[in-house]
N, C-alpha and C positions, 0 to 999 in steps of 0.2 A: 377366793381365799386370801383375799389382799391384807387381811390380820395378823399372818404369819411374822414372826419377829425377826430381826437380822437374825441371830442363835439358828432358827428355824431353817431358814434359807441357808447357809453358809451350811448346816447339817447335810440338809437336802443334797444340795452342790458334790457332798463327799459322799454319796451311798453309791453306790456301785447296782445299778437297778436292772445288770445280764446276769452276774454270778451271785450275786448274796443270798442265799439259801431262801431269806421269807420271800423273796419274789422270784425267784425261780418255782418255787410251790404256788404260790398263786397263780403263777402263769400255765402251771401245766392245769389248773380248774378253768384257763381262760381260753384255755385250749380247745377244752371239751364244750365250752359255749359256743366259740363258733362253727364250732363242728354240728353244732344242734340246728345252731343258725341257717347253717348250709343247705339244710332238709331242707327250710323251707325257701331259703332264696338263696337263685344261684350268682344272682350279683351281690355283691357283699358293699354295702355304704356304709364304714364306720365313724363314728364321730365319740371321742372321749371328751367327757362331762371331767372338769378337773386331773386335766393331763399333766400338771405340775412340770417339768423338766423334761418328760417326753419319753419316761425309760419305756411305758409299755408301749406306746405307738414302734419306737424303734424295735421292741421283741417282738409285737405280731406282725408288725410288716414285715418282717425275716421270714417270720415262720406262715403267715398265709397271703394270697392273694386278695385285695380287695380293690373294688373298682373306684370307691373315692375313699378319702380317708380325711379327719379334722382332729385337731386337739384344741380343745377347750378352757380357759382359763382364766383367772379374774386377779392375779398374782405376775404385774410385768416382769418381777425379780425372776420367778422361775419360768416364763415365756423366754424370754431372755438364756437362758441355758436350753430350752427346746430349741430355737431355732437356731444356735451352734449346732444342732445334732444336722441341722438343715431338714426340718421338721415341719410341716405344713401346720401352722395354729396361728391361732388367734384370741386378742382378750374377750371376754363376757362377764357381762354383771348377772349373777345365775340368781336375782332376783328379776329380771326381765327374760321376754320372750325369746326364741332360738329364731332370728331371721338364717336362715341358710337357703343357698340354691338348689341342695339339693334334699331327697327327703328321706334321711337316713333309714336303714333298716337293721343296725344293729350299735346299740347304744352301749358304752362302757361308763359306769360310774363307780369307781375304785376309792374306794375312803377317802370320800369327797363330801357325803352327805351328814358325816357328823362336824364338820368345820362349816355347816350352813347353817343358819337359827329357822328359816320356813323351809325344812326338810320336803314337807307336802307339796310346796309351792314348784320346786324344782322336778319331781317329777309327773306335775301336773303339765307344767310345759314342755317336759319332753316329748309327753303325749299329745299334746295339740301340733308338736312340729312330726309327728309320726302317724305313717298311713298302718288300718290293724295288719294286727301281722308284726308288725316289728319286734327284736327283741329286746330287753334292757337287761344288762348285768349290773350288779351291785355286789357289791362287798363292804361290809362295815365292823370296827370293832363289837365285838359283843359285850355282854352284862354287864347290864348299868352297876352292877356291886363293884365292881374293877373299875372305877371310877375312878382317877387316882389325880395326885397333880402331874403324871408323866401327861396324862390327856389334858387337862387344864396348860399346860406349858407346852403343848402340843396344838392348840385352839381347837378342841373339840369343846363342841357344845354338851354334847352326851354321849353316851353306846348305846346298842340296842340290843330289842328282844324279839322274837321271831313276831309276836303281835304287835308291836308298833311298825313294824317293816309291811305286814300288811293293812294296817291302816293308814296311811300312807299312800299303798299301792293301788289296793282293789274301789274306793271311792274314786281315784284318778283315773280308770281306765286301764287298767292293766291286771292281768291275769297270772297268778304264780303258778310258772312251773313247775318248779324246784327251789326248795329251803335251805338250808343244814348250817351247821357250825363244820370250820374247819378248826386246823391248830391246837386240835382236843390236846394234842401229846405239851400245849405249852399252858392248858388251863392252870395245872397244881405251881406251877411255877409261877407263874403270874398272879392268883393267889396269896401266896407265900411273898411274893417279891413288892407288891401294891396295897393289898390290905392287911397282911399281919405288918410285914416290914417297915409299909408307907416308906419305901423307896423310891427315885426318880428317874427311873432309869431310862439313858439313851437306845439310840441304837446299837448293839453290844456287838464288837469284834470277836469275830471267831477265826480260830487255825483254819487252814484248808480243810485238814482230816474233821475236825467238828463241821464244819461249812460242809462237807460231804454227806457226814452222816444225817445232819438235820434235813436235807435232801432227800435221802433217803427214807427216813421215818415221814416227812408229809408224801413223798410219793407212794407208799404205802397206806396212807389213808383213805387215800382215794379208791382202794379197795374192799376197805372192812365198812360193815355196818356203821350210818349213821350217828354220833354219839350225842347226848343232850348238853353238852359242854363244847368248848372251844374256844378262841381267844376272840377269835371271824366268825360272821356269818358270811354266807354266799346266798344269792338270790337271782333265779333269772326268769325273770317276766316276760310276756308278749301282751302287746295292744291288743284290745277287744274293741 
């Protein structure tokens, strides 16, 4: 994600990636990934596919044990702030192959795959460096109608839709678990805010009491029925 603009990075640098509500909510869906992961293997090999600055390696290494761990990255600006964290990574051109020593068995690719132009290509070689069995997580903005210039000024290529994520997947060797959108509760806003508004919106500051409650409302979704909207998809695959 070596496209990324100074703007981009100097952003990056300021997000707060333990307490800021949007990722405190995705981390608790990454929670449940490797909890699923665990069923099937009790040693845990993590390797994050565009780990940017490192917030989620530092959140699940708190919160689980794993017996290797790697961040991935093709951005030395924000390698560069990983290993301040004193973070195990390294650069990759995620147009070439994954040489690693070890052979990962649980793969994180966190809104990485819309800042690649051969989407395919990168989780085709995750699967040739992965024995079956493995898992891969994914998270991507959703519907291409929300296309906006926040994502153009963002370097996204595109968003997606629950069938481009498996075409993609199921030709490459991987098998979908599980689907869904998250974020339902920020669809109408986001709407409202990128295609009626055509606004360009940053990442927006919140009070603590907001920053609470939006916490609260995505932990609660993880409860209720599926919805066919959301801001995210979530996707977690295992090699066949």
């Amino acid at each position: 994600m070596d496209h990324l603009s100074s703007d981009n990075v100097s952003e990056i640098e300021g997000w707060d990636q333990e307490n800021y509500w949007w990722y405190v909510v995705r981390n608790l869906w990454l929670d449940g990934a490797v909890r699923e992961a665990r069923t099937r293997h009790a040693s845990l090999k993590l390797v994050d596919v565009g780990c940017g600055p490192g917030g989620v390696l530092q959140s699940m290494c708190r919160r689980h044990k794993f017996d290797f761990v790697l961040g991935l990255d093709g951005d030395e600006r924000l390698l560069k702030l990983a290993r301040e964290k004193n973070l195990p990574v390294r650069r990759h051109d995620f147009d070439q192959d994954f040489e690693l020593d070890e052979r990962p068995n649980l793969w994180f690719c966190l809104d990485m795959l819309e800042h690649v132009e051969d989407d395919a290509g990168v989780v085709k070689n995750i699967r040739k460096a992965s024995d079956p069995g493995a898992f891969l997580t994914i998270t991507v903005p959703a519907h291409p109608f929300l296309y906006s210039p926040w994502d153009r000024d963002s370097g996204h290529y595109r968003r997606y839709t629950r069938a481009r994520l498996r075409r993609i997947l199921t030709p490459n060797g991987w098998r979908i678990r599980r689907m869904f959108h998250f974020f339902s509760f920020l669809a109408p806003i986001a709407f409202v805010s990128r295609v009626i508004a055509r606004g360009e919106p940053k990442v927006p500051q919140v009070s603590p009491t907001l920053n609470g409650l939006l916490i609260a409302a995505g932990s609660l979704e993880r409860y209720l029925p599926a919805l066919p909207m959301g801001t995210s998809l979530f996707c977690l695959a295992e090699a066949v």
